[in-house]
Structures are given as C-alpha cells and as structure tokens.
N, C-alpha and C positions, 0 to 999 in steps of 0.2 A: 236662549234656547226657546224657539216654538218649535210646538207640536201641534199637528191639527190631522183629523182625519175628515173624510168628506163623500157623502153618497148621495143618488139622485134616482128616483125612477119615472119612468113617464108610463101611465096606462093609459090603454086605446079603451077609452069608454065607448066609444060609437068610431065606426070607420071614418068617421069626419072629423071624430071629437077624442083629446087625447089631455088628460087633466097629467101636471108635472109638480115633483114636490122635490126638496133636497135639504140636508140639513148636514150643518158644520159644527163640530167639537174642536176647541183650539184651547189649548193649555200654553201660556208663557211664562217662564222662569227667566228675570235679568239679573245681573249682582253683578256691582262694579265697585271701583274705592276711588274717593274722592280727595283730591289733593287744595285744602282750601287757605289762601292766604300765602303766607311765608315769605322767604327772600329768596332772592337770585345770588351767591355768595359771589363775592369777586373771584376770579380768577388768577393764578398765579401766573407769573410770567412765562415762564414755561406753558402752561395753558392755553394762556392767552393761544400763543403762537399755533396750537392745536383746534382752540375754538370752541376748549370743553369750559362748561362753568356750571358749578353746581347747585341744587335748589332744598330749599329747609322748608316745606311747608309748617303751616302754625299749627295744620288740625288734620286729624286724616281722618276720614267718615267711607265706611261701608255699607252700602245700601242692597237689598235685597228688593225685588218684583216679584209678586206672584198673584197670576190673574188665568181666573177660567172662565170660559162665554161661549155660548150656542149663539149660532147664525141658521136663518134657513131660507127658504124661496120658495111660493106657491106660484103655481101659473096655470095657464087653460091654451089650447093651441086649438082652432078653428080649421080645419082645410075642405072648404068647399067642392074646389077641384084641385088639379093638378099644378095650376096656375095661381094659385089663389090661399095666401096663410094670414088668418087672423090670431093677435095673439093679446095676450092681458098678463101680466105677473107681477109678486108683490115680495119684496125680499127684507131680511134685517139683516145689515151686518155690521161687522167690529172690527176697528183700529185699537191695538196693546194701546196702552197709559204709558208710563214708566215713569224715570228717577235720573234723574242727573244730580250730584250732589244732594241738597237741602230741596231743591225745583222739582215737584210730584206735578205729572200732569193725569187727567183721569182716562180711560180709553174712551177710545170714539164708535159713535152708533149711529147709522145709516137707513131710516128707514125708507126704501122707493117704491114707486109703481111707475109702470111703462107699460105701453099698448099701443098698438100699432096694424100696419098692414106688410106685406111682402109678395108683390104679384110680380109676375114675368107675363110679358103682352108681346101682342104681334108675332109669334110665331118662334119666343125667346129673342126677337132682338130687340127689346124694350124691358128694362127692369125698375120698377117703382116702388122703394120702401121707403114708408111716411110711418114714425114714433114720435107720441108724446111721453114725455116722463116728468117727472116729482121726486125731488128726495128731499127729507128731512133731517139736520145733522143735531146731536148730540154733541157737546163736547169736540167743536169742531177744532182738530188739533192743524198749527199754523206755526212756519217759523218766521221771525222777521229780526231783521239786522239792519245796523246804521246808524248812525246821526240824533232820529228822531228819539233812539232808546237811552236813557243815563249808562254811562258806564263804572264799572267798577275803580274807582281809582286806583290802587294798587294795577289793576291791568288798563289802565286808559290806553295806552299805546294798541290795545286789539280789540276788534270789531264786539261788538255787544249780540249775542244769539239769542230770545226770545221765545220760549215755546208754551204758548197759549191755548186756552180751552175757550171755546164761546159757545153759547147755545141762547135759545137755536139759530140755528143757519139752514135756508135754502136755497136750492135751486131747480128751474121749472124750465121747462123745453120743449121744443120740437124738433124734429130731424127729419130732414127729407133727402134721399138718395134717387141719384136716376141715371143710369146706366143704358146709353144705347149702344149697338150694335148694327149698322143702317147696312155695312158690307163688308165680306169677308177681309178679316185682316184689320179693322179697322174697329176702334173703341173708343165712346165719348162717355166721360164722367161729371 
C-alpha cells in the first residue's frame, strides 16, 4: 500500500518571472510471507494425472515494510516574450526499499537539476527545446537475472532475480528537440 499526497504552486513574481515549488508526502506499508526452502512432495498417481503436487516449505517468514519520505521541486521559469521560456529547477525524489523474503533493499533517492530553453521561431513553424540535466542516485535500485548470478540449489532449475542498491550513480545529459512546421499539413521532428 502507497499513499502519497502532492501539491505545487507557481507565483508570478514579475510578469516575466514566475518562481515554482512542489512537495510530496508518500507513506508505504508492504507485508508479505515468505516461503523458504522445503520440498516439492511427490504426487500420487491419481495427481499426477491432474498435475497437482504439493509443496512443504522448511521456514515461513513474514515480513513487514514501513517507510515515510518527503520529495520536493524548486524551479524559476523565465518568459522574455511570448516565444521564448527559460527555465532552471532542482528536485528530490524517492524510489520505496522493501523486503522479499530475508533480501531488504534500501529506497531510492534522486537528486536533479535541469535547465534549459523552449522557443517557438518563425512565426510558430520552428520549435527549439535544448535541456541540460544531472541526477544523482542514491541507492540506485536494479534487477538483474541470469547465468552471471549463483543460483540457489535447491531452485537451480529457475532464473536467479537480483535486487541491488548501488550508490552513487549518475547521469548527465542534454536533449535537444526541433520541430518544424515548413507547410500546412505537414511536420518534421
């Protein structure tokens, strides 16, 4: 169970100038039970023929999650003119952790900034948005499966699942968008 609630206001500082803020409250509750080890029992003849076969686990473990975290976002929006948006903003947010069996991973934390431009040219048939961005990860949550992982023996026979924390991790970017419009009916991206 998540629960999050979430609000944002933007105020027009100057006609031009419009500073934005926003902040997140996310409450998660997980609880699951875990079935660890046991046997696969044989099947009776009868069974068989149905395809039922029953399972004895060795241990049964019940796990509980419970995690609260504020996220938020500041920004600043520039508008010169009608054609023309500058912008900057800087956010933190949260990936839940959780539990699978005994496997605790920690939540994940997000911190970016992104700034950029966004103009429409030529009379709207030219549109040019160029963003740089940064984020920084916390406890960057990842699954990986396969070959490369040991498997359990008792389960050799199924793919091995993987959920890992690494910190830190980033990544860094540019993004450029362009959009014309040269004649009616007509759009290149």
């Amino acid at each position: 169970r998540s629960v999050a609630g979430y609000g944002q206001v933007e105020v027009h500082v100057l006609p031009v100038l419009d500073l934005v803020g926003g902040v997140r409250y996310t409450n998660d509750h997980k609880t699951g039970t875990s079935y660890i080890g046991g046997t696969w029992n044989p099947a009776t003849p009868g069974d068989r023929v149905n395809g039922f076969m029953s399972y004895t686990p060795a241990q049964i473990q019940t796990f509980v999650y419970d995690d609260s975290q504020w996220s938020y976002m500041l920004g600043i929006n520039y508008k010169p003119n009608d054609d023309t948006l500058l912008y900057a903003k800087y956010s933190r947010s949260y990936v839940s952790g959780g539990q699978i069996s005994t496997l605790t991973w920690k939540p994940e934390f997000a911190k970016s900034w992104e700034a950029g431009v966004k103009t429409t040219l030529l009379d709207g048939k030219l549109r040019a948005n160029l963003s740089v961005f940064s984020v920084t990860y916390e406890n960057l949550q990842f699954a990986n499966a396969g070959s490369a992982f040991p498997t359990v023996p008792a389960l050799s026979s199924l793919p091995t699942l993987v959920v890992g924390s690494r910190s830190p991790a980033r990544a860094r970017g540019l993004e450029m968008e362009l959009t014309a419009a040269p004649t009616r009916g007509l759009t290149m991206g």
